[in-house]
N, C-alpha and C positions, 0 to 999 in steps of 0.2 A: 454604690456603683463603682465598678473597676477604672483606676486611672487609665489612660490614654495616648500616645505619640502620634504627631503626625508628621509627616517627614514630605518636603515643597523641595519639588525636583523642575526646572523648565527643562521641553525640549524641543529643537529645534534641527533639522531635517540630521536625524538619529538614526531610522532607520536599519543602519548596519551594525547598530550595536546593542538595537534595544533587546535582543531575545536575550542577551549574557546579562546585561543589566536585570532583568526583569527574573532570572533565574538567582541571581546573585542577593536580590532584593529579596526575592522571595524568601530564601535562606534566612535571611536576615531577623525578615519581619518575623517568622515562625519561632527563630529562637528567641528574640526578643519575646514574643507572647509566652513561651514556656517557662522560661529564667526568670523575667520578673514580673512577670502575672501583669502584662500591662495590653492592652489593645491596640492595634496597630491601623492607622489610615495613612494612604499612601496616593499624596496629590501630585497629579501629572498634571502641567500646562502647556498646551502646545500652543505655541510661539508661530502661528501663524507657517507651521511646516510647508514644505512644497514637494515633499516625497509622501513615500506611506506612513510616513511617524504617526498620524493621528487616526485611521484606519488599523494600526499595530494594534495602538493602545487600548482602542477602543475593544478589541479583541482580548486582549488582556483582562481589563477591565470587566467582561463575561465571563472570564474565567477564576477571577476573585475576587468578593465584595470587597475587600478591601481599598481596593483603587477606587480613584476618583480623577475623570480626566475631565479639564477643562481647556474646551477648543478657542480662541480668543480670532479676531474677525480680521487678523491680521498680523505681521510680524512687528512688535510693539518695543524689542529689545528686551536684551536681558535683563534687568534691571525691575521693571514694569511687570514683568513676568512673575518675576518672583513676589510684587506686591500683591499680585491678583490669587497667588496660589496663599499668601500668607490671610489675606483674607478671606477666603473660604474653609482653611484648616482649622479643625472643631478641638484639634488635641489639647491637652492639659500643659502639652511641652508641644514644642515645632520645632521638625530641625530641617534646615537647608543646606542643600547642596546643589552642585550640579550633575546633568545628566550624563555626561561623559564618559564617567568611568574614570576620572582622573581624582576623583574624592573616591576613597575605599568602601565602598560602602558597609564594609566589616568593622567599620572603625564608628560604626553608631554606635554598639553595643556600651563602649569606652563612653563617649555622650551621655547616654541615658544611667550608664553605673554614676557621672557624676552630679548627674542631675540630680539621682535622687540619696543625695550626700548630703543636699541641701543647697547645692549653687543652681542660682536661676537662671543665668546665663554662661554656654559652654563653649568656647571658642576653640575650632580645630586650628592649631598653628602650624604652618609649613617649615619642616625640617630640612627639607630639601626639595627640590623641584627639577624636575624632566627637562623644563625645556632649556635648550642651551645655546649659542651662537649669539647671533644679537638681539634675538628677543629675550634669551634669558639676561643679557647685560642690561636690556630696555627696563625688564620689570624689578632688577636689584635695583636701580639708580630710583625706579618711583619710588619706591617702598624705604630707598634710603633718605631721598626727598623730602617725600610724604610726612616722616618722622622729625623733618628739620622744622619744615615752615609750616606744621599742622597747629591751631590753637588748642587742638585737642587731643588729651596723648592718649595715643591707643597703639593698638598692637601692628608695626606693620608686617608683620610674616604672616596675615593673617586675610583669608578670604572670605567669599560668602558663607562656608562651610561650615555649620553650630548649630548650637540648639538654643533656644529661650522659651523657659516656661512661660506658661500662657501669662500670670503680671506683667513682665517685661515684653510680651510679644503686646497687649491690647494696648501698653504704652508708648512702644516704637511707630502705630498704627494709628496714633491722633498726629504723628507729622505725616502733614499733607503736600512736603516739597514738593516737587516734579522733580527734580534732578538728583536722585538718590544714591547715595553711596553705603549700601549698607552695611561693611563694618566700622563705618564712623558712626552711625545711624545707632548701631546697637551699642557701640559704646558710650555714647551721648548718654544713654537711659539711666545708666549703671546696675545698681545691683549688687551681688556678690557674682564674681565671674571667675570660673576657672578655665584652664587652659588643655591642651589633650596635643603632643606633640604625633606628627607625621608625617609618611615623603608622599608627597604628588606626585602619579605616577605619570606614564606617558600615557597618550589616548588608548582606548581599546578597538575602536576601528575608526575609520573614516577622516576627515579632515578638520581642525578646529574650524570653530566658525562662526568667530570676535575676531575678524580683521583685526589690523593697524587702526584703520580708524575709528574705529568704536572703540579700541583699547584706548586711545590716544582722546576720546571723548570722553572715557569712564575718568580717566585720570584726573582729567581737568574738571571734572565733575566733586572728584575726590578732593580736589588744591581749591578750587573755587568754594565750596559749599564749608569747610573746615578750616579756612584759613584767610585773615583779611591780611597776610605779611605783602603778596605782592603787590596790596596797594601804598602800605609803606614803603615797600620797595621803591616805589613811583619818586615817592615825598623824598627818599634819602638819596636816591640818585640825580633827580631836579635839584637838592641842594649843593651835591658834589662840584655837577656840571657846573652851575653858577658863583659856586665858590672857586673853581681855577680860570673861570672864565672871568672873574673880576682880575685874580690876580696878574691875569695875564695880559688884561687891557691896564693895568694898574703898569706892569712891567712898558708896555708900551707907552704911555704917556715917559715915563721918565728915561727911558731912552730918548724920547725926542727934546725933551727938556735938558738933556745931556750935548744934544747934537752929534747923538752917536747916529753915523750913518747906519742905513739894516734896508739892504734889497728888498723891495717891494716885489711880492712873489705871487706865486696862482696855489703855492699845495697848502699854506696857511688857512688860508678863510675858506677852500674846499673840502682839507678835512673836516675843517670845525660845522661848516653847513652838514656836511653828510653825517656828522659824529650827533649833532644835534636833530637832525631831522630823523635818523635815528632810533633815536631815542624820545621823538614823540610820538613815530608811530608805533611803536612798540608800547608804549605808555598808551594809547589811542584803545587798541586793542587788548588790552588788561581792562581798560577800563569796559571794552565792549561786553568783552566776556561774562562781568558780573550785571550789566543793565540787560544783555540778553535773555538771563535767568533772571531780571526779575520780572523781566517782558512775558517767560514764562510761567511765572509765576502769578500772573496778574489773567492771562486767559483763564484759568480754573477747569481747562479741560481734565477730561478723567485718565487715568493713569493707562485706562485699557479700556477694550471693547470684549466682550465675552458673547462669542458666537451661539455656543450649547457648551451643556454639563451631561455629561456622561456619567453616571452613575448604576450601579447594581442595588439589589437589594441589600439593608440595612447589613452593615457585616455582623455574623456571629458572634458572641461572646464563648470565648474557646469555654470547655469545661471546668477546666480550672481553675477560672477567674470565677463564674460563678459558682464553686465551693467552696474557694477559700474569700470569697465579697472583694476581690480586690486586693489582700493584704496583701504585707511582703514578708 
């Protein structure tokens, strides 16, 4: 039987870009099946769209077995989206990206040439990036972050955007987190991994649409789920405070034991309340952060809701594959 790709795309109110995407894809998948005799499924989730995104697709989807769209009963986040499309994708290999058009998607071919090299997991690394002003300062500082106070070293120039054969993808798919970050996720599994350098481009049409604060929730998602440092952080700054806060009541006793006069003032014991109070609510809220995930983590609701599957007939296997059984 011919090996396989499946390639988990979310989308989310796309509409203005999906016919270049969908043309681009097609290309794609087509060479992919002549070059290395491999079969191509090609999973669309729509992410609870509010435009014609899912209506496109479905349309698409009549026009090639290959596609597979699944409508989900609501906008559940990026994130979720991409679990719901990894678990329905039948490929031998999966590879994720997003719908954008800011992943190249000529840059699968390079994936799949090193998948079948023998690496099981293929990670697209970012050589450069589009966006610039303060979000592009926003997401060098995470990634440079990321890489300080992560327990687990992985790659940070690196997105959703890879591939992992099907071993490393059914073993990324027994964690059952809620708050998933999935290139710590995929690195966690290991493997042999190789790397596929490339510039992100700018969108192809329309507006991004991962505000600030979903960015700014992935992140924390990313530092929370990878990293117990800012609880130490807690430990090593409570010990700091207490340790100049001795010496400095220390310093006070022998002043007065000196009979060194020292004005009795209002901006000492005001700093030191605001510098301390502080510094626990900021400690408060570290701590929230991680009983919050485990608050959800303890509901065991499902990661999505899956409205309908939109499917065509079984896709063809091109000619090729069945005369040469698959080979390469």
């Amino acid at each position: 039987m011919p090996r396989s790709i499946s390639i988990v795309m979310p989308i989310y109110n796309e509409e203005a870009l999906l016919k270049e995407l969908f043309e681009r894809m097609t290309r794609v998948m087509d060479g992919i099946e002549s070059e290395f005799r491999l079969a191509c499924e090609w999973v669309l989730v729509n992410d609870g769209s509010r435009d014609r995104s899912f209506e496109i697709l479905c349309n698409f989807s009549a026009n090639d077995r290959r596609l597979v769209v699944l409508d989900l009963s609501r906008n559940f986040g990026h994130q979720p989206a991409i679990q719901a499309g990894l678990e329905h994708a039948s490929g031998d290999a999966v590879i994720v990206m997003d719908g954008d058009l800011q992943d190249p998607p000529e840059l699968i071919r390079e994936l799949v040439r090193s998948w079948l090299t023998g690496n099981a997991i293929v990670v697209a690394e970012r050589r450069s990036r589009a966006e610039r002003g303060i979000k592009g300062m926003m997401f060098s500082a995470f990634h440079a972050m990321l890489g300080r106070i992560s327990d687990l070293k992985m790659e940070t120039g690196s997105g959703v955007f890879g591939l992992m054969d099907r071993r490393a993808l059914n073993d990324l798919l027994k964690l059952k987190e809620r708050n998933r970050f999935l290139p710590g996720l995929r690195t966690w599994v290991g493997y042999q991994q190789a790397h596929v350098l490339y510039d992100r481009e700018e969108r192809a049409a329309g507006k991004p649409k991962q505000s600030f604060t979903r960015l700014f929730r992935y992140a924390f998602d990313a530092i929370f789920s990878f990293s117990f440092k800012p609880l130490r952080a807690i430990w090593t700054l409570g010990f700091i405070v207490s340790f100049f806060s001795f010496c400095y009541a220390l310093f006070l006793v022998i002043v007065r034991l000196l009979h060194i006069n020292v004005v009795a003032g209002f901006t000492t014991p005001t700093v030191a309340i605001l510098l301390l109070g502080g510094i626990q609510l900021i400690s408060i809220g570290i701590l929230g952060e991680y009983l919050a995930r485990i608050y959800d983590e303890v509901k065991q609701r499902p990661h999505y809701v899956i409205r309908e599957i939109v499917r065509g007939e079984p896709a063809t296997v091109p000619p090729a594959l069945v005369a040469t059984g698959g080979a390469l």
